[in-house]
MIDOSE-1310 file (N, C-alpha, C; in nm, 2 decimals, decimal comma, always signed):
residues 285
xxxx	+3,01/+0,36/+2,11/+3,09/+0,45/+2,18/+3,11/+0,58/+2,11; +3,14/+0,52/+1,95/+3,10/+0,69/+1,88/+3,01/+0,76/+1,88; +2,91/+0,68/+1,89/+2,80/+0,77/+1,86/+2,75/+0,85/+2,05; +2,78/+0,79/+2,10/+2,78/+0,85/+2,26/+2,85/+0,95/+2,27
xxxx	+2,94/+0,97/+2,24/+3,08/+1,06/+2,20/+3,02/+1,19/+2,11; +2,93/+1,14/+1,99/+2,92/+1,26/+1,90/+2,78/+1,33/+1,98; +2,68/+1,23/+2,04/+2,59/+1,30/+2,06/+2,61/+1,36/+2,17; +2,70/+1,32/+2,28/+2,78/+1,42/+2,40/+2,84/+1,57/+2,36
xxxx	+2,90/+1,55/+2,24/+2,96/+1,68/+2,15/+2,82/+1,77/+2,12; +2,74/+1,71/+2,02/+2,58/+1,80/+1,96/+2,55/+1,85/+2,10; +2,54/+1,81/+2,19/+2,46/+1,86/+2,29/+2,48/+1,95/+2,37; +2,68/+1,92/+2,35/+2,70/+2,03/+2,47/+2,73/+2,20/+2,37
xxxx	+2,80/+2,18/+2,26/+2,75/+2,25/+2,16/+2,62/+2,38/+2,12; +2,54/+2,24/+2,17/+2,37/+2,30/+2,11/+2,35/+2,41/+2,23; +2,41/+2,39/+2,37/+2,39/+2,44/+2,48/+2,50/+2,57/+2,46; +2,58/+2,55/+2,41/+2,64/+2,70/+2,39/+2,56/+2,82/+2,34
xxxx	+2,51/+2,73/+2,22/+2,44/+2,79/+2,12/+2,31/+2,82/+2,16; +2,23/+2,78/+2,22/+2,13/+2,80/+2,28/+2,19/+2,91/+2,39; +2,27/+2,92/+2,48/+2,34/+3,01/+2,60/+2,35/+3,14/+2,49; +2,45/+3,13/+2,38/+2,47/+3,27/+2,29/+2,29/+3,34/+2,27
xxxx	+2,23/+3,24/+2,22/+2,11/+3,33/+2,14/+2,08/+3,35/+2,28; +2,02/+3,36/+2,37/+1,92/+3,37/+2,49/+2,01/+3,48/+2,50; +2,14/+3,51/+2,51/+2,21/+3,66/+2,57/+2,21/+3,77/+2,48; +2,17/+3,72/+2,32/+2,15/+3,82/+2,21/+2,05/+3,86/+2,26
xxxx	+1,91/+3,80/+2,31/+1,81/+3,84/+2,35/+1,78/+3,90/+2,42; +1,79/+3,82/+2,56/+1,81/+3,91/+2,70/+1,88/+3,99/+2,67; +1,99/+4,04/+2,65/+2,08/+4,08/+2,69/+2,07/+4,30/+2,57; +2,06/+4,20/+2,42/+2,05/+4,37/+2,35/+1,93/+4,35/+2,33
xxxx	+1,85/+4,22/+2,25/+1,71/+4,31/+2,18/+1,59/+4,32/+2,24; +1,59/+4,23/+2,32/+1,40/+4,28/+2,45/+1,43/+4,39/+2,55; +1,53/+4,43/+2,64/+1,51/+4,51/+2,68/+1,47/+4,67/+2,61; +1,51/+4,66/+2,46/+1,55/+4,77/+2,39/+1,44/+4,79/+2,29
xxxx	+1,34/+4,66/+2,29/+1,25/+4,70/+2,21/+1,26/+4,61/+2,05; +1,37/+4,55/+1,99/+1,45/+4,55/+1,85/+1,37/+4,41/+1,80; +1,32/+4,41/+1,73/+1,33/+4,27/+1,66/+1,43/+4,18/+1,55; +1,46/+4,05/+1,59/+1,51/+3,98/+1,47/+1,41/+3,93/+1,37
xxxx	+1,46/+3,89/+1,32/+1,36/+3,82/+1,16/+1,32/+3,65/+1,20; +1,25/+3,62/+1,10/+1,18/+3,44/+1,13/+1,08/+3,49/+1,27; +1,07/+3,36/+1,30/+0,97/+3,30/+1,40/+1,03/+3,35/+1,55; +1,17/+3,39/+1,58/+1,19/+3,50/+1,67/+1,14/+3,64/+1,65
xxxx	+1,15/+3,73/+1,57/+1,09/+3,80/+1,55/+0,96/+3,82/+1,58; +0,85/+3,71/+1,52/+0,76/+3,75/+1,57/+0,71/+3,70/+1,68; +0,75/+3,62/+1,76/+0,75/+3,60/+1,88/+0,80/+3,76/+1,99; +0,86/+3,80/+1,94/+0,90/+3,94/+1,99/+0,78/+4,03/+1,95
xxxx	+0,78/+4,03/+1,86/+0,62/+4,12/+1,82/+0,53/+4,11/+1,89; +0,50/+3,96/+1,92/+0,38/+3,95/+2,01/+0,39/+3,99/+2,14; +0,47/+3,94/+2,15/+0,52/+3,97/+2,35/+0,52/+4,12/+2,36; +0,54/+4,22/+2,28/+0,53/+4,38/+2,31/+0,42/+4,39/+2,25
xxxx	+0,37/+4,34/+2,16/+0,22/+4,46/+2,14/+0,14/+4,37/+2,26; +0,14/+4,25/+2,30/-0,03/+4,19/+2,42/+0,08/+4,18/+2,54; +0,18/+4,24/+2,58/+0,26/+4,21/+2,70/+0,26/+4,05/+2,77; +0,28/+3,98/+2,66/+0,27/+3,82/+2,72/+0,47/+3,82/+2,72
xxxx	+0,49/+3,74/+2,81/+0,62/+3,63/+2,82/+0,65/+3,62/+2,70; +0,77/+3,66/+2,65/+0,83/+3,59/+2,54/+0,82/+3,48/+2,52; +0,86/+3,38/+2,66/+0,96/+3,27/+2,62/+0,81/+3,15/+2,63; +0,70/+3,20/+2,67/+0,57/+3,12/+2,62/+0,50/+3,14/+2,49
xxxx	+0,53/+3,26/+2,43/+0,49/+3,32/+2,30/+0,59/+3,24/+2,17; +0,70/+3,25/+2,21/+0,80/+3,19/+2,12/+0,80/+3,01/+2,10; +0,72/+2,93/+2,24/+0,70/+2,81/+2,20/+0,60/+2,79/+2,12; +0,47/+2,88/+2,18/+0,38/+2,81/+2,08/+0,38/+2,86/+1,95
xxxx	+0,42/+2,99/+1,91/+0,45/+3,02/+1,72/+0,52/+2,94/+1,71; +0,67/+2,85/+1,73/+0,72/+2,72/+1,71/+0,68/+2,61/+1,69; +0,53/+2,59/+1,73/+0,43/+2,47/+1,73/+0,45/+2,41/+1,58; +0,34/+2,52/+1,54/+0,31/+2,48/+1,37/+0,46/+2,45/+1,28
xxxx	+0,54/+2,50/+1,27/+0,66/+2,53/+1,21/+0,76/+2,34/+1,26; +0,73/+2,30/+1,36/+0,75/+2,19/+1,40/+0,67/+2,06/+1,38; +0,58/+2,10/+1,36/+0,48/+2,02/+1,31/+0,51/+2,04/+1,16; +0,53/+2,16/+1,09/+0,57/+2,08/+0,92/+0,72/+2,01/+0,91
xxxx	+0,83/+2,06/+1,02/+0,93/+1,98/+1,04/+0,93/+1,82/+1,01; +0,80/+1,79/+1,09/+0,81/+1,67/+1,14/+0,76/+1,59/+0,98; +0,68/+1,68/+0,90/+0,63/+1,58/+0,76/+0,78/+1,62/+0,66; +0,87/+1,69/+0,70/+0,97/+1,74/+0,60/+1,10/+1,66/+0,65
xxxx	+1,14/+1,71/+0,79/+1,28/+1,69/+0,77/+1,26/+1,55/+0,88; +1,37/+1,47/+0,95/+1,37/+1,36/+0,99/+1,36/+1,32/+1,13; +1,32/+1,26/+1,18/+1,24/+1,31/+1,32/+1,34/+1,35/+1,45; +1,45/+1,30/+1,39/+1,56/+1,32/+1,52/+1,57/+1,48/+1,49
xxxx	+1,62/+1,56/+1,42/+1,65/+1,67/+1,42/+1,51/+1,76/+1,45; +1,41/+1,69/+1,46/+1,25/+1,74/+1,46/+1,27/+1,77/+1,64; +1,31/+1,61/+1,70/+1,31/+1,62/+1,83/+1,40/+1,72/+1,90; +1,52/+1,75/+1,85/+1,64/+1,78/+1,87/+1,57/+1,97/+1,86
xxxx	+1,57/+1,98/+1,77/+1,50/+2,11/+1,80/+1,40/+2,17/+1,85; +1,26/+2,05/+1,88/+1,19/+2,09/+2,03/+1,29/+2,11/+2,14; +1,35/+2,01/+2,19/+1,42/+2,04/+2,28/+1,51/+2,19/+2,30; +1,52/+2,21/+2,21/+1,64/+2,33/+2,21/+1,59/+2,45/+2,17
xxxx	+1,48/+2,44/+2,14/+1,34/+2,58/+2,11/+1,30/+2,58/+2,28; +1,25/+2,48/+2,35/+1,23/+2,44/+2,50/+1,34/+2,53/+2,53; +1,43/+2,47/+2,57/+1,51/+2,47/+2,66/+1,56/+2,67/+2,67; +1,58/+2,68/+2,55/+1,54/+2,86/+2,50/+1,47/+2,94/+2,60
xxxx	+1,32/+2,89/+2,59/+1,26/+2,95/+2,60/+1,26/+2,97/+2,76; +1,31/+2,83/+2,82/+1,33/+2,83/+2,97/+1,46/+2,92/+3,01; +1,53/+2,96/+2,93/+1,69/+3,03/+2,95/+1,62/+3,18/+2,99; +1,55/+3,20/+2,85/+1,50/+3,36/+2,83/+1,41/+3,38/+2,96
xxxx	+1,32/+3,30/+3,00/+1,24/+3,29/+3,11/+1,31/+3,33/+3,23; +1,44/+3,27/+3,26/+1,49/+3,26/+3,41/+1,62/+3,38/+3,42; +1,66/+3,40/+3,28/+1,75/+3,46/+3,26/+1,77/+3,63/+3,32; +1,80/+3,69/+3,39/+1,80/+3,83/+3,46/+1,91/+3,90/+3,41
xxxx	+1,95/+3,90/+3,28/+2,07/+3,99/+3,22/+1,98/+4,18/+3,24; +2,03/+4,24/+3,25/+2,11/+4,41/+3,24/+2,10/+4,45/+3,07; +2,03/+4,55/+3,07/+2,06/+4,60/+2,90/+2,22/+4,61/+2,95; +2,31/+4,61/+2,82/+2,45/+4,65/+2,85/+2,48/+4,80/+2,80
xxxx	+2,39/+4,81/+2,71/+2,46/+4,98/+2,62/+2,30/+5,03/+2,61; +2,31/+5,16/+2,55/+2,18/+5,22/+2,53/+2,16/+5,26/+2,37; +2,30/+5,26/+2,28/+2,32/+5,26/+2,18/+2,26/+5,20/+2,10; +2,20/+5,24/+2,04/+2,12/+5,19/+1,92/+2,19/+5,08/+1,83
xxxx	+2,30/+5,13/+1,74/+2,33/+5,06/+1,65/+2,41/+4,94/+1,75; +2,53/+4,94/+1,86/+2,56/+4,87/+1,93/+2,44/+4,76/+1,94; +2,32/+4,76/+2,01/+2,25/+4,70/+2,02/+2,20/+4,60/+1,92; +2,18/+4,68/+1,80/+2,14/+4,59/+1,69/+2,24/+4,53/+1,64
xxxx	+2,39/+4,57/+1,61/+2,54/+4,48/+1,54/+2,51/+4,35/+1,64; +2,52/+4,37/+1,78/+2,57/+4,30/+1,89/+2,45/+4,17/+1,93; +2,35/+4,25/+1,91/+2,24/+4,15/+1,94/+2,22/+4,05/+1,80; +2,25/+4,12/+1,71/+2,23/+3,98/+1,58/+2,39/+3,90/+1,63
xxxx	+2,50/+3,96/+1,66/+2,60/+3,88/+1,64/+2,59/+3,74/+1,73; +2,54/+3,76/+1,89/+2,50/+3,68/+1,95/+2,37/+3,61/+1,92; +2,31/+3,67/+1,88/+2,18/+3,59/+1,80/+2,23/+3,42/+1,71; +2,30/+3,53/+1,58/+2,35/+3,47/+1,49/+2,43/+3,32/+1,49
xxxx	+2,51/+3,34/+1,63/+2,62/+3,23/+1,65/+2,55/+3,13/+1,76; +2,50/+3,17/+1,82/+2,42/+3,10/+1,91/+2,30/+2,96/+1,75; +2,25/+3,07/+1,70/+2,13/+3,03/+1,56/+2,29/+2,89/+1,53; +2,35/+2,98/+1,46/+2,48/+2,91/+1,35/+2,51/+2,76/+1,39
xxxx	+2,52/+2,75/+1,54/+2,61/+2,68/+1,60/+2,50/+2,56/+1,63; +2,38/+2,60/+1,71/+2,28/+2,52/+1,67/+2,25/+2,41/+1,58; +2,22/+2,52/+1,45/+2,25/+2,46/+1,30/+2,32/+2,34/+1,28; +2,49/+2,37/+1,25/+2,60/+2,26/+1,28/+2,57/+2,17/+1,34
xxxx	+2,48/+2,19/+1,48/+2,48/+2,09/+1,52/+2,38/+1,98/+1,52; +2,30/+1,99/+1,40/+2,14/+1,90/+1,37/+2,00/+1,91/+1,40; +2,01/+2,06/+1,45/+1,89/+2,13/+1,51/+1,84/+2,30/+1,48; +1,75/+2,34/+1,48/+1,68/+2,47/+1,43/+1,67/+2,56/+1,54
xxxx	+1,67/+2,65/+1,57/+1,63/+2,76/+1,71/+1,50/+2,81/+1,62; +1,49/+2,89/+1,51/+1,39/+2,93/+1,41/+1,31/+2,87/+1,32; +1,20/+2,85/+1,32/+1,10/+2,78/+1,21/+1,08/+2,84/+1,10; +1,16/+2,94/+1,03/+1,15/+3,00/+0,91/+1,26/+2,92/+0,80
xxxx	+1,31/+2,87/+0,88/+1,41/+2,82/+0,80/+1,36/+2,68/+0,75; +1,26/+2,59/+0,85/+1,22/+2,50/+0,84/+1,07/+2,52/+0,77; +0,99/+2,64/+0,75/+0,91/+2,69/+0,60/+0,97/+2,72/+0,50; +1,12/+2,71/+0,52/+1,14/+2,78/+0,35/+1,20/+2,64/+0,25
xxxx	+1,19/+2,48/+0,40/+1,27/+2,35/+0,34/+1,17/+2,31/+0,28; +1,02/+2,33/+0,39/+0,90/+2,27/+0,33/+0,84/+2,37/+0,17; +0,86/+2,47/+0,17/+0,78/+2,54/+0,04/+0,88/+2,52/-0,05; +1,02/+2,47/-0,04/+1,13/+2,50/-0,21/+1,10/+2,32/-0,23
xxxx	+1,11/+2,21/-0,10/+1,05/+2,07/-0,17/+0,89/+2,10/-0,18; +0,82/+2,16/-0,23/+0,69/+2,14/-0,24/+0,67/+2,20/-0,36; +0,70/+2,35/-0,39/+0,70/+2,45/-0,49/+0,81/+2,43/-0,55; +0,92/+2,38/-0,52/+1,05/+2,46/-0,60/+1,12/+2,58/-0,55
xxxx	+1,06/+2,64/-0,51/+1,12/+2,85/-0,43/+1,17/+2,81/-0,40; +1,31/+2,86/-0,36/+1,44/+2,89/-0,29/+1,40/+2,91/-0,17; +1,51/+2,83/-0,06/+1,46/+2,90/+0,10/+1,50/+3,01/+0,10; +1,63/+3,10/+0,03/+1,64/+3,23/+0,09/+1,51/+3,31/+0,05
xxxx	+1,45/+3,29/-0,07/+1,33/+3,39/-0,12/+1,23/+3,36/+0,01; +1,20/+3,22/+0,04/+1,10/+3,25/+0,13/+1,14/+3,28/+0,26; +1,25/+3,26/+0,32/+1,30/+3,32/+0,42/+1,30/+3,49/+0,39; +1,35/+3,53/+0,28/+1,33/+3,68/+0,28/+1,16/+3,77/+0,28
xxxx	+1,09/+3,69/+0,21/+0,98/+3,72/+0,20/+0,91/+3,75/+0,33; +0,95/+3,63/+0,38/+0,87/+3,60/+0,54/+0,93/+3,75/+0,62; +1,01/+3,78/+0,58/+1,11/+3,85/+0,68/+1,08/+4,03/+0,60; +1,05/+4,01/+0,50/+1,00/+4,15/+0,46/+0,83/+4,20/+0,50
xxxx	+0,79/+4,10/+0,49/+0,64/+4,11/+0,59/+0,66/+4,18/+0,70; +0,73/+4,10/+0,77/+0,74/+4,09/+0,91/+0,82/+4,21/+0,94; +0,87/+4,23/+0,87/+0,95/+4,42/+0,92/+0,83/+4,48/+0,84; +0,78/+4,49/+0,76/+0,65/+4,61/+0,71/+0,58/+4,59/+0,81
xxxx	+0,52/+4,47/+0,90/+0,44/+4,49/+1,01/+0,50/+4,56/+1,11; +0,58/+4,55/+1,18/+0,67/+4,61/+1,25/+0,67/+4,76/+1,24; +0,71/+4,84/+1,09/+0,67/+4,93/+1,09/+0,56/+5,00/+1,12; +0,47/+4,94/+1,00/+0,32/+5,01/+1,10/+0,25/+5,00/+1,19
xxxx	+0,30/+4,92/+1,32/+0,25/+4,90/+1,41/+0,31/+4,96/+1,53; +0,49/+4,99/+1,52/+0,54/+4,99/+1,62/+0,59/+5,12/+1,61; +0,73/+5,17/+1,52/+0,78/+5,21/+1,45/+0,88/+5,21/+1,31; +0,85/+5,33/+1,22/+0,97/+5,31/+1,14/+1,14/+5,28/+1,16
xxxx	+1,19/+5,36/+1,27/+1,32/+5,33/+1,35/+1,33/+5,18/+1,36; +1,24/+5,12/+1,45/+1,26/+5,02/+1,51/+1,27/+4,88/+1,40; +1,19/+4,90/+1,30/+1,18/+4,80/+1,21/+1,33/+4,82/+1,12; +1,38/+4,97/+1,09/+1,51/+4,97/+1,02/+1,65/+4,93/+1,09
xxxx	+1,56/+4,95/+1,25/+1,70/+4,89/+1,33/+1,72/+4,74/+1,33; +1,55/+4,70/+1,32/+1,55/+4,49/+1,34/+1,57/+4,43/+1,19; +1,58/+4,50/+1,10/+1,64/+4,50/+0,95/+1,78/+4,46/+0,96; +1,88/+4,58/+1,02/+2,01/+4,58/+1,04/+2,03/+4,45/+1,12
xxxx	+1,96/+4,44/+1,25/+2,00/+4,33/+1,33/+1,99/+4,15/+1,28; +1,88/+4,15/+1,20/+1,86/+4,01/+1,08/+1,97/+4,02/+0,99; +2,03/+4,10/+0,94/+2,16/+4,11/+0,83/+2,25/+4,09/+0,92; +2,27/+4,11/+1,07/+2,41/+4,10/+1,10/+2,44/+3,92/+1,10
xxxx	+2,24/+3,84/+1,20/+2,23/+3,76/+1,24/+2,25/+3,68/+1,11; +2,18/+3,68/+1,01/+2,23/+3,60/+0,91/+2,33/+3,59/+0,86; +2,39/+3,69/+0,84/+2,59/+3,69/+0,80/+2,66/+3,55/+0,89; +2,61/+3,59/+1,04/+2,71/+3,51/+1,15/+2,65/+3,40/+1,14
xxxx	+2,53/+3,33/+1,10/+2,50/+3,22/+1,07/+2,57/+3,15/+0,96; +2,58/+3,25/+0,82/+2,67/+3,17/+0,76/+2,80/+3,16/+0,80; +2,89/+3,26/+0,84/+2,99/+3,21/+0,92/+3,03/+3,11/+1,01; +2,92/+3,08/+1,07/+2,89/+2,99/+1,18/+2,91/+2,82/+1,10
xxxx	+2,83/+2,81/+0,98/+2,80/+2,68/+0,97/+2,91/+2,70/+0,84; +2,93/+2,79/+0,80/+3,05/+2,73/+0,67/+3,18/+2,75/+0,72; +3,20/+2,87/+0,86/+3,36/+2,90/+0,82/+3,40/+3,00/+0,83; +3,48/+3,07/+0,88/+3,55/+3,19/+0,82/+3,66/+3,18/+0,71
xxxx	+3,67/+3,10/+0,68/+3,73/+3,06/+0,52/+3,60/+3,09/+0,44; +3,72/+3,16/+0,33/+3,59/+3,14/+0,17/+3,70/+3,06/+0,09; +3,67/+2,97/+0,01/+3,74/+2,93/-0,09/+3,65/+2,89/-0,24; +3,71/+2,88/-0,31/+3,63/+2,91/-0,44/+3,70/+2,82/-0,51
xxxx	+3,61/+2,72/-0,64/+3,66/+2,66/-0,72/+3,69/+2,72/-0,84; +3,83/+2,66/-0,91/+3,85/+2,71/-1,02/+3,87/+2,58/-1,13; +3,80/+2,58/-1,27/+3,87/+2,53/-1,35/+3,89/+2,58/-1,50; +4,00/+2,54/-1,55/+4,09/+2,61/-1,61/+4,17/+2,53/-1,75
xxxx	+4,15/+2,56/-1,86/+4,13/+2,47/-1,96/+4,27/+2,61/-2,03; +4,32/+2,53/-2,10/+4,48/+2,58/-2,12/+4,56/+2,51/-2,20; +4,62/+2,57/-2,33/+4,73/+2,47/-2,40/+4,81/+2,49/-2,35; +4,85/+2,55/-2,22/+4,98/+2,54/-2,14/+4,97/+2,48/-2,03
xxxx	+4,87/+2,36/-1,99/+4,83/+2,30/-1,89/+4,91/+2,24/-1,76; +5,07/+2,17/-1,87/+5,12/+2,15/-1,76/+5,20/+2,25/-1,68; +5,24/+2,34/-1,74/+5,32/+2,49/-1,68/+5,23/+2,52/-1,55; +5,08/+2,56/-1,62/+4,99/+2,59/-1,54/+5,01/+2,48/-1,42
xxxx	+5,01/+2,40/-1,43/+5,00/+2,26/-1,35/+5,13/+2,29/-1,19; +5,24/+2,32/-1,28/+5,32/+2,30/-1,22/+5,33/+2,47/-1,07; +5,30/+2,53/-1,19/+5,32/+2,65/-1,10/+5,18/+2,69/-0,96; +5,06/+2,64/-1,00/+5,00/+2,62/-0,92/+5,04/+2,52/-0,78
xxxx	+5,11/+2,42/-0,81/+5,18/+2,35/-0,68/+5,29/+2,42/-0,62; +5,36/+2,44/-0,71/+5,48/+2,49/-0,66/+5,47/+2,60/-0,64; +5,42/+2,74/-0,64/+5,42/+2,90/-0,63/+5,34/+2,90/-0,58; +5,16/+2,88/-0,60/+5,13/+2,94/-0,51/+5,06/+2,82/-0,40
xxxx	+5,13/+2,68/-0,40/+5,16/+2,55/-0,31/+4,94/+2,49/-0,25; +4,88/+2,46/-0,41/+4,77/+2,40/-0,40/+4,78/+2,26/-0,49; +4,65/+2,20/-0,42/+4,65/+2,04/-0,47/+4,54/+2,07/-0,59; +4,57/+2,00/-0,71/+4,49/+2,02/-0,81/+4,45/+1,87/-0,88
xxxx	+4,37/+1,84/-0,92/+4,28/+1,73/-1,00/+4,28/+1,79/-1,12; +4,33/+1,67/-1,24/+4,35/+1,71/-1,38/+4,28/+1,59/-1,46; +4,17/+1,68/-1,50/+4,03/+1,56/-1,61/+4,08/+1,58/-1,76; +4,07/+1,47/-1,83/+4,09/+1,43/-1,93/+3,99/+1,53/-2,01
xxxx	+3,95/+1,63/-2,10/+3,84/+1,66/-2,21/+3,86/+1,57/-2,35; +3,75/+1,52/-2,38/+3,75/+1,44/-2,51/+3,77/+1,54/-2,64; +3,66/+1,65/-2,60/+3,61/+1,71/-2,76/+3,65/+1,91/-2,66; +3,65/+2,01/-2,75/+3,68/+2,11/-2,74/+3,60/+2,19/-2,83
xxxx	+3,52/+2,32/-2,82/+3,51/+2,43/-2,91/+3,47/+2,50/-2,88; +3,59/+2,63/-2,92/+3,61/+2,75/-2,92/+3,64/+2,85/-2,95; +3,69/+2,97/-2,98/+3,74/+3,07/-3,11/+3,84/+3,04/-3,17; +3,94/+2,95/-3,09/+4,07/+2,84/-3,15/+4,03/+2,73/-3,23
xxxx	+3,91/+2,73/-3,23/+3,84/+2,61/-3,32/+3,80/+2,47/-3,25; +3,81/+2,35/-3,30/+3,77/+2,24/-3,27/+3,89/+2,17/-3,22; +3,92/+2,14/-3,13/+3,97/+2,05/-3,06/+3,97/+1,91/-2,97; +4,03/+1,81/-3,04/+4,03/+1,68/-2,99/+4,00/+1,61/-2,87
xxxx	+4,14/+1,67/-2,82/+4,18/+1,67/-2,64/+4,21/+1,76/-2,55; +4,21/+1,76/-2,46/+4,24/+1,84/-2,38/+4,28/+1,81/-2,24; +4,37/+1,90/-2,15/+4,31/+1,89/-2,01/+4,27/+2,01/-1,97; +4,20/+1,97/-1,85/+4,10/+2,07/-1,75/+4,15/+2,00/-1,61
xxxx	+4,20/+2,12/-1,55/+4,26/+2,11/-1,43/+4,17/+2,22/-1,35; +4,16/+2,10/-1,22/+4,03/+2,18/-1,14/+4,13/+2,14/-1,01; +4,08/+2,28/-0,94/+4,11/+2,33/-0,81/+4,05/+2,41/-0,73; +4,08/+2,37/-0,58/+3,99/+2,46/-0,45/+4,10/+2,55/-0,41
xxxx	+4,05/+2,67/-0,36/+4,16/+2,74/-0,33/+4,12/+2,88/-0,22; +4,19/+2,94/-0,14/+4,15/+2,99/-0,03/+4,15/+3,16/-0,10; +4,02/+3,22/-0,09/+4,00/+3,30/-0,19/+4,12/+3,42/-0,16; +4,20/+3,42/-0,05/+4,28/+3,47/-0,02/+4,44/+3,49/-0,14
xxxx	+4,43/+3,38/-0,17/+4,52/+3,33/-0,29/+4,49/+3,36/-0,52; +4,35/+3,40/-0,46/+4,33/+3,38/-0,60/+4,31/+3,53/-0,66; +4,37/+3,63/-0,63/+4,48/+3,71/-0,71/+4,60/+3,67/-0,77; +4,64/+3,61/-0,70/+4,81/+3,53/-0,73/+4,80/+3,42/-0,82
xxxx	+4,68/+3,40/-0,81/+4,63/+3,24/-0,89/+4,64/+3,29/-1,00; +4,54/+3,42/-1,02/+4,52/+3,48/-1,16/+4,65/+3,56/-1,24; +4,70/+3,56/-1,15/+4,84/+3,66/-1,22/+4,90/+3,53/-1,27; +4,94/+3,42/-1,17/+5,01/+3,33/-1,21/+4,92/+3,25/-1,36
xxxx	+4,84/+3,25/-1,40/+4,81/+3,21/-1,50/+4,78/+3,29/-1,62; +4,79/+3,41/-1,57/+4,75/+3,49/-1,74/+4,92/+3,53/-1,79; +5,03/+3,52/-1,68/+5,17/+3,49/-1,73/+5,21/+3,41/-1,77; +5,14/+3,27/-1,73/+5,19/+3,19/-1,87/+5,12/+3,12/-1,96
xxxx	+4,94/+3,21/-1,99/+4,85/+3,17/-2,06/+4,78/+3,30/-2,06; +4,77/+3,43/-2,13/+4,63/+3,47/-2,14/+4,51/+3,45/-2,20; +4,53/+3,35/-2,27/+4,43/+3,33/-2,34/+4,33/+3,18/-2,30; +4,42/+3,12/-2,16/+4,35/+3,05/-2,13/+4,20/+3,08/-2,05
xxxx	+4,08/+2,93/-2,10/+4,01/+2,96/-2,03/+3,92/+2,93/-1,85; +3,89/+3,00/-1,82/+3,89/+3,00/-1,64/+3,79/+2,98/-1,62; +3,72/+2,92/-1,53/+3,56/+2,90/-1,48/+3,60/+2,92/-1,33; +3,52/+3,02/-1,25/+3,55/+3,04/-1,11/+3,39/+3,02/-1,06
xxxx	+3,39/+2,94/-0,93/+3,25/+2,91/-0,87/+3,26/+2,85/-0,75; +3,16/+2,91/-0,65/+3,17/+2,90/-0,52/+3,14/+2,74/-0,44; +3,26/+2,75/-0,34/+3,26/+2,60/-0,30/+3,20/+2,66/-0,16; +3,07/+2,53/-0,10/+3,03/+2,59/+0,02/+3,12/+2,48/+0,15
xxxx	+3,16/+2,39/+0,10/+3,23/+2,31/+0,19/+3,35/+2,25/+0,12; +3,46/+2,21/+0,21/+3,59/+2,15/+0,15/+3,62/+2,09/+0,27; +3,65/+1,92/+0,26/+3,74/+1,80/+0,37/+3,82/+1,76/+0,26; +3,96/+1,76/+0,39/+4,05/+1,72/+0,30/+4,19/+1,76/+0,19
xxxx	+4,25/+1,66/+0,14/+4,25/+1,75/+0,00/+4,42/+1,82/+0,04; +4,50/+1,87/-0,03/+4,61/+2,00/-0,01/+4,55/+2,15/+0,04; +4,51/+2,22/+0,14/+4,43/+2,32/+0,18/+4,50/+2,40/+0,24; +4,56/+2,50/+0,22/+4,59/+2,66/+0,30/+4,49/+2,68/+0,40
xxxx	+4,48/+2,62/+0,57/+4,40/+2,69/+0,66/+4,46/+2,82/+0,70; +4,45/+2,94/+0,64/+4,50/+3,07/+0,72/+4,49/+3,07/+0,87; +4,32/+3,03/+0,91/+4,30/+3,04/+1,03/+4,30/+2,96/+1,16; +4,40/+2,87/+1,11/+4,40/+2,77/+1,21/+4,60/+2,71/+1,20
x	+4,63/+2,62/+1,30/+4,75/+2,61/+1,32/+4,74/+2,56/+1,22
């Protein structure tokens, strides 16, 4: 029954998100000319320079890109995003939206932002709209690279072609419109929260301790250190008190600790997910 329940949730979900990108499309960047980055992009490319259908140009560059899916990631999310690359393509196909503005930059903010959350939401939900992302899983387990290098790379090509084929304008506009669309993707799948880990090694540990709950009201985990060394010299024991915290707070964090430690020391590093736990949601009830 759960799992009926979650895959009723993925699906109707994936159909938002599939509904958002098709209206970034229709709606700002084909009538106006613009491209996004990855395997939409150049599916956009194609369709204006040989005047083919997008939404038959964008299945089959999706072919290959699904097919290394399928030796990479795991076949349900393989399936899950034929279907939802399909069903795209059939939206963009039937779909009869109206440019809405004539504005350049409007077009490009607006069309990555619906791009973006449409892509994001997708994502979250166990499936790909773009095959660049699913080249950059296959070349970092194969090589090592990082997907964003090969995601960037792929995407710096792909606007140099753009330029000399189409125009300079147009490729610095579909530049801007891939920065907006990637921002809202990570938005999409991490959050409008940022929170950041801190840990924090201190001969005034429990003060520290206390005033972090109480002032500025976060849950903290406190690890035992065996051995220490540092310009204070060699030290036995210690504690190291580690915490998540809503990056919103960690000016207050830092005042509150160099008042009653400056000389303690602080390790700060980015958390991409947090369940659970004592947590400050700003953005939610």
């Amino acid at each position: 029954m759960i799992k009926i329940k979650q895959l009723l949730s993925e699906s109707f979900q994936i159909s938002i998100g599939i509904l958002l990108a098709s209206i970034g499309l229709k709606a700002f960047l084909l009538p106006n000319g613009f491209l996004d980055g990855g395997v939409t992009g150049i599916a956009i490319l194609i369709s204006q320079l040989f005047k083919i259908d997008i939404s038959y140009v964008l299945l089959v560059i999706s072919l290959p890109f699904l097919f290394i899916a399928w030796k990479t990631l795991t076949k349900r999310i393989v399936l899950k995003s034929f279907l939802s690359i399909t069903i795209l393509a059939v939206f963009i196909h039937f779909e009869n939206f109206s440019s809405v503005t004539d504005d350049k930059l409007l077009i490009a903010i607006f069309g990555g932002l619906f791009l973006g959350a449409g892509i994001g939401i997708t994502i979250k939900n166990g499936a790909v709209l773009d095959g660049s992302e699913i080249l950059g899983i296959y070349i970092n387990s194969r090589f090592g690279i990082s997907i964003g290098k090969v995601i960037l790379l792929f995407n710096i090509i792909l606007f140099a072609i753009t330029a000399a084929l189409i125009s300079i304008e147009v490729s610095m506009y579909s530049i801007l419109t891939f920065l907006v669309t990637a921002k809202i993707i990570d938005l999409m799948i991490e959050g409008f929260e940022d929170y950041v880990g801190l840990m924090i090694v201190s001969e005034k540990a429990d003060e520290i301790q206390v005033g972090l709950i109480d002032k500025i009201g976060i849950g903290i985990t406190v690890y035992k250190g065996a051995k220490g060394y540092g310009q204070r010299g060699h030290k036995e024991e210690s504690e190291v008190i580690h915490t998540v915290i809503n990056r919103i707070d960690i000016n207050r964090t830092y005042s509150l600790i160099e008042q009653l430690d400056e000389k303690a020391f602080i390790i700060e590093f980015d958390v991409n997910n947090v369940k659970g736990g004592i947590l400050k949601k700003y953005l939610s009830k």
